[in-house]
C-alpha positions in Angstrom: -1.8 11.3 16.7 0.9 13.9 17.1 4.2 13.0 15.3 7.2 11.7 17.4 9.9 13.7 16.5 12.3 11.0 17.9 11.3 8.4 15.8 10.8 11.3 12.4 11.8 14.4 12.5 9.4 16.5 11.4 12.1 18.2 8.4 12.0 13.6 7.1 8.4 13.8 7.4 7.9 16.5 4.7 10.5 15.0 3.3 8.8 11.9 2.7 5.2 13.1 2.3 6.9 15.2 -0.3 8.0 12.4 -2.4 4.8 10.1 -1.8 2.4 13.0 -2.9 4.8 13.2 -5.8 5.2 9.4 -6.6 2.6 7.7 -4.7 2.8 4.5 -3.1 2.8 2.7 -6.5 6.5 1.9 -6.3 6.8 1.0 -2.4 3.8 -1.2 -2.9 5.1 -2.8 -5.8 7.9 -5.1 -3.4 4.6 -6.7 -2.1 2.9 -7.6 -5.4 3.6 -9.4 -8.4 4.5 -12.6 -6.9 4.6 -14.8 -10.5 6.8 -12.0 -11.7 8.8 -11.9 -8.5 9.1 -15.7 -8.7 9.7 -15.8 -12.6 12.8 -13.2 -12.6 14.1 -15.0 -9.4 14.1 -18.8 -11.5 16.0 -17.0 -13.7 19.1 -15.6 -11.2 22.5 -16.3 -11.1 23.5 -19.3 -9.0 20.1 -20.2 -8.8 19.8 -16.8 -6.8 22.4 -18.2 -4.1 24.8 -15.2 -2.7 28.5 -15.7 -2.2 29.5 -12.2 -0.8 28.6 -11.4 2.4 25.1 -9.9 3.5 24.1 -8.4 6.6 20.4 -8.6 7.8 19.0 -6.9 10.7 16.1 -7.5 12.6 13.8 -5.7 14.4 13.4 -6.9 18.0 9.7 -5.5 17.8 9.0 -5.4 13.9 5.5 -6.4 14.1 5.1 -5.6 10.1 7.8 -8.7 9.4 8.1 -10.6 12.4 11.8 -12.6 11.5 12.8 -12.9 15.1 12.0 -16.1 16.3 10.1 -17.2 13.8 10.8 -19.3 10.2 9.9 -16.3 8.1 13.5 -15.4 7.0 14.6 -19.5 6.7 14.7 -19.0 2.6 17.1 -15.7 2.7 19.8 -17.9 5.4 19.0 -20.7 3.2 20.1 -18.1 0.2 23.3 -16.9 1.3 26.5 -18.5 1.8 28.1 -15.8 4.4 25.0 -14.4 6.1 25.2 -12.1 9.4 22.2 -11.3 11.4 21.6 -9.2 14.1 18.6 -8.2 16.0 17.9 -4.0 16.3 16.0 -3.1 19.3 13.6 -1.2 17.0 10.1 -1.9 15.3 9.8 -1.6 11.8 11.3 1.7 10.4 14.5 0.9 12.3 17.0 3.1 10.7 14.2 5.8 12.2 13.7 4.5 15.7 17.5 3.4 15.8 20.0 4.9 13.6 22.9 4.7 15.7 22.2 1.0 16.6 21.7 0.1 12.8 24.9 2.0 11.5 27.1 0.4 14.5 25.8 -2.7 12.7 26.8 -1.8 9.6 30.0 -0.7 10.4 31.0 -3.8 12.9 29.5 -5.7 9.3 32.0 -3.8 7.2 35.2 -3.8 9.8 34.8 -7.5 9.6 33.7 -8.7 6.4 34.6 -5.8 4.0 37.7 -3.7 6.1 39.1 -2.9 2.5 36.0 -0.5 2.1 37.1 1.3 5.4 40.6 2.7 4.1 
């Protein structure tokens, strides 16, 4: 399948094979195993892992890797944080890639109006 340079450009692509022929995928991976650990160093957070500053989360309208619209998949992170924002990114999964204007006008409406001190 050809690349679409839309999406990646082909200068982030060798970019990105670069580092994975490099590293691997050990440390990528690694988010997705290790639940006990995961589970042990998260009994042993701060607030019982609860956040009090504000976090953004996006979602992506047609993220088919982690489906969070619509569904109960992301109840424990609104369930973690005190001043949560979330809005949806018409994107699939690599959405700073498919939508990096719509995911930094996020992040800057996020900033502007949670953080504006960070903006002078």
């Amino acid at each position: 399948m050809p690349i679409d340079t839309s999406v990646l450009t082909e200068v982030d692509y060798c970019a990105y094979v670069s580092a994975l022929e490099r590293n691997g995928f050990f440390g990528p991976d690694a988010w997705y195993m290790n639940a006990e650990r995961n589970r042990d160093y998260a009994r042993k957070a701060v607030h019982q892992g609860r956040l009090s500053l504000p976090v953004l989360f996006l979602h992506g309208a047609y993220d088919t890797v982690c489906q969070t619209v619509n569904s109960r998949l992301a109840d424990p992170m609104r369930a973690a944080c005190a001043d949560l924002t979330e809005r949806v990114v018409q994107s699939g999964h690599w959405m700073a890639q498919e939508q990096p204007i719509a995911v930094n006008r996020a992040l800057m409406a996020f900033i502007a109006g949670k953080l504006p001190e960070l903006l002078r």
